[in-house]
C-alpha positions as CSV (number, residue, x, y, z in Angstrom):
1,X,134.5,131.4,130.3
2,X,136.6,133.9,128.3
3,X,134.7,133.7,125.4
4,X,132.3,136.6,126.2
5,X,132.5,140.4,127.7
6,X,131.1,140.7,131.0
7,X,128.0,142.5,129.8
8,X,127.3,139.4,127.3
9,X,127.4,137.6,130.5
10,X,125.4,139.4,132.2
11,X,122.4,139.1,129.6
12,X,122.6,135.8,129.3
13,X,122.4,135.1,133.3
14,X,119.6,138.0,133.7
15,X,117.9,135.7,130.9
16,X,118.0,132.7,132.9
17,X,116.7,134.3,135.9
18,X,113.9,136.0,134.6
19,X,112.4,133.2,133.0
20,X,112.9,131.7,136.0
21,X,111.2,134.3,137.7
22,X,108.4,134.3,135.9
23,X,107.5,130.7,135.7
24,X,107.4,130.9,139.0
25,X,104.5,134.1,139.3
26,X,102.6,132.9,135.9
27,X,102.1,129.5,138.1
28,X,101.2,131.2,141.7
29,X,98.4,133.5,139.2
30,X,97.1,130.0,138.1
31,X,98.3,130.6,134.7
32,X,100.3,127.1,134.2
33,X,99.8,126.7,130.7
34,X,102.1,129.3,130.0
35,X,104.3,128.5,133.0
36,X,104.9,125.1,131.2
37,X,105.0,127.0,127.6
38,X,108.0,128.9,129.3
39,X,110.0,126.1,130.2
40,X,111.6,125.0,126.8
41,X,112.5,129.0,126.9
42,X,114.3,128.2,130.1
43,X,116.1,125.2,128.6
44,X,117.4,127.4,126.0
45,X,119.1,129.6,128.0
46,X,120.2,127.3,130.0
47,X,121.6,125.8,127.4
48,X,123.8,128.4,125.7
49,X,124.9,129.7,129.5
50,X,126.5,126.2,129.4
51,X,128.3,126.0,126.2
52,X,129.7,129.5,126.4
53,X,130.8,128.7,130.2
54,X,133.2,126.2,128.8
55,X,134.3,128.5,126.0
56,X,132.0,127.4,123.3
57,X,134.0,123.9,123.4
58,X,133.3,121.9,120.0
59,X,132.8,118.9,122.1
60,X,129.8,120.5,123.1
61,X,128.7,121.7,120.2
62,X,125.2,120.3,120.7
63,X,124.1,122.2,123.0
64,X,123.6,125.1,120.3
65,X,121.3,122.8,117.8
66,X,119.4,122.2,121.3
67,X,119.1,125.5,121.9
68,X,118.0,126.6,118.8
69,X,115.2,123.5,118.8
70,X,114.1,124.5,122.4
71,X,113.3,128.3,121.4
72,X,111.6,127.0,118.0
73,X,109.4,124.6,120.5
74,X,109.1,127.7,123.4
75,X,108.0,130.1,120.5
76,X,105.4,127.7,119.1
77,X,104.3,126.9,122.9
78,X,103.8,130.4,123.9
79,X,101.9,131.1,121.1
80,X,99.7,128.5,121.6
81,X,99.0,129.0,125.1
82,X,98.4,132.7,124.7
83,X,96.0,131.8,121.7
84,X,94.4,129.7,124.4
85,X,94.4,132.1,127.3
86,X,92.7,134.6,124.7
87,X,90.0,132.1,123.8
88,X,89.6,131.7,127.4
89,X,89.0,135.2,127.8
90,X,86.4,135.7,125.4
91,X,84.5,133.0,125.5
């Protein structure tokens, strides 16, 4: 856990929770395809909050290619459901 400063922590917990967060409000406003377009987002952080809480251990050096997949497939999904909420919208 040594392997970041407090703030660094702090940013990458406050990340967690507020995709947490608002999953959780995107789904209660009926808006689920981009609640479930979130949750690879969520993943990501979760997963670099693990590999930097046990010091960025080598063993667990694959939590950093998953998180850098689940972002790739959280960007991609949030733009596609916020292409489809604007379709929606107009037409």
């Amino acid at each position: 856990m040594h392997a970041l400063s407090l703030g660094t922590w702090w940013i990458h917990i406050a990340s967690v929770i507020e995709w947490s967060v608002a999953i959780v409000l995107f789904e209660q406003r009926g808006l689920r395809g981009i609640a479930l377009a979130m949750l690879p987002a969520l993943v990501s952080a979760m997963a670099a909050c693990t590999w930097h809480l046990f010091d960025n251990a080598e063993m667990l050096r694959g939590l950093v290619v998953l998180q850098a997949g689940f972002t790739l497939i959280g960007n991609v999904a949030l733009a596609a459901a916020a292409l489809q909420l604007k379709r929606a919208e107009q037409g």
